[in-house]
C-alpha positions as CSV (number, residue, x, y, z in Angstrom):
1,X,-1.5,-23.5,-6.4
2,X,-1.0,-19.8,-6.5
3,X,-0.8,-18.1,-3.1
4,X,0.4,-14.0,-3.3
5,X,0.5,-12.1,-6.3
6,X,4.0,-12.5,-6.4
7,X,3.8,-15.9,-7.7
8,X,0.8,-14.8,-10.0
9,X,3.7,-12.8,-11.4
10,X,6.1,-15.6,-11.4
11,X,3.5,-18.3,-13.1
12,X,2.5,-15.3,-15.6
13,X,6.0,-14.9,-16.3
14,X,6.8,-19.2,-17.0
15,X,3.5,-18.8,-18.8
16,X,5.0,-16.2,-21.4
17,X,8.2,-18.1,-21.3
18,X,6.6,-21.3,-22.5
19,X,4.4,-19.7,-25.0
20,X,7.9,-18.0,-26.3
21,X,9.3,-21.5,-26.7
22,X,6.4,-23.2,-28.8
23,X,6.5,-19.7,-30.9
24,X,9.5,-20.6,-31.8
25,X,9.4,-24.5,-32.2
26,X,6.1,-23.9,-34.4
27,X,8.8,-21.7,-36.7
28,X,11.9,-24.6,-37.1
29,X,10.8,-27.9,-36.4
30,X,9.7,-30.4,-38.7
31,X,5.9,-31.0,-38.2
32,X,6.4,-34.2,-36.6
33,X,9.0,-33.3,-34.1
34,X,7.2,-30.1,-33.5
35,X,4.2,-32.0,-32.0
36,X,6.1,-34.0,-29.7
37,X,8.4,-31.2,-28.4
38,X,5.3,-28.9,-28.0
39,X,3.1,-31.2,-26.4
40,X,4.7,-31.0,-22.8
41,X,4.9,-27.5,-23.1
42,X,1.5,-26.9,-24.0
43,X,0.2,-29.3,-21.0
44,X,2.2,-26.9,-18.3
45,X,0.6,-23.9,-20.5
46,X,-2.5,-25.3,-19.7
47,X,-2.1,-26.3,-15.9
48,X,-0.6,-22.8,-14.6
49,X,-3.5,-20.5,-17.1
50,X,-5.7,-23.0,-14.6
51,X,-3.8,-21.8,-11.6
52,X,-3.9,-18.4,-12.7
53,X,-7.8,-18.2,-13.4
54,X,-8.2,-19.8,-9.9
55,X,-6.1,-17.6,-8.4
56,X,-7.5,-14.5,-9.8
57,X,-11.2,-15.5,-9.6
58,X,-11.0,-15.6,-5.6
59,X,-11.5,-12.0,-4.1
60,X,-7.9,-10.7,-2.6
61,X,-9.9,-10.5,0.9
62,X,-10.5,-14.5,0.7
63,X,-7.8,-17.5,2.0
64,X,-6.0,-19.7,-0.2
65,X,-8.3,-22.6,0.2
66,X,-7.1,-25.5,3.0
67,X,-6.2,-28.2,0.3
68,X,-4.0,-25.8,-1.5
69,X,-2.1,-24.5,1.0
């Protein structure tokens, strides 16, 4: 879970990253090997624009929930 805006700049930053990486994947692999390589990617895509959203829907003022921290 996200903690400081510092590593909402970080997860932003592997988000990016990833996205770069299936950009390019989508572009020279073969269909089939494309969905298998991507697949992972897409899955840590998804958990960290999750940890984002959480991050950014809680008010700067508020604590980083007990079960996160």
């Amino acid at each position: 879970m996200i903690q400081n805006d510092q590593e909402l700049e970080g997860t932003q930053e592997r988000i990016a990253f990833f996205c770069r990486l299936v950009a390019n994947m989508r572009k020279v692999e073969p269909p089939e090997s494309f969905r298998l390589m991507a697949s992972s990617y897409i899955a840590q895509i998804e958990k960290m624009n999750a940890e984002v959203i959480e991050y950014l829907s809680r008010h700067a003022s508020e604590a980083v929930p007990a079960e996160a921290a």
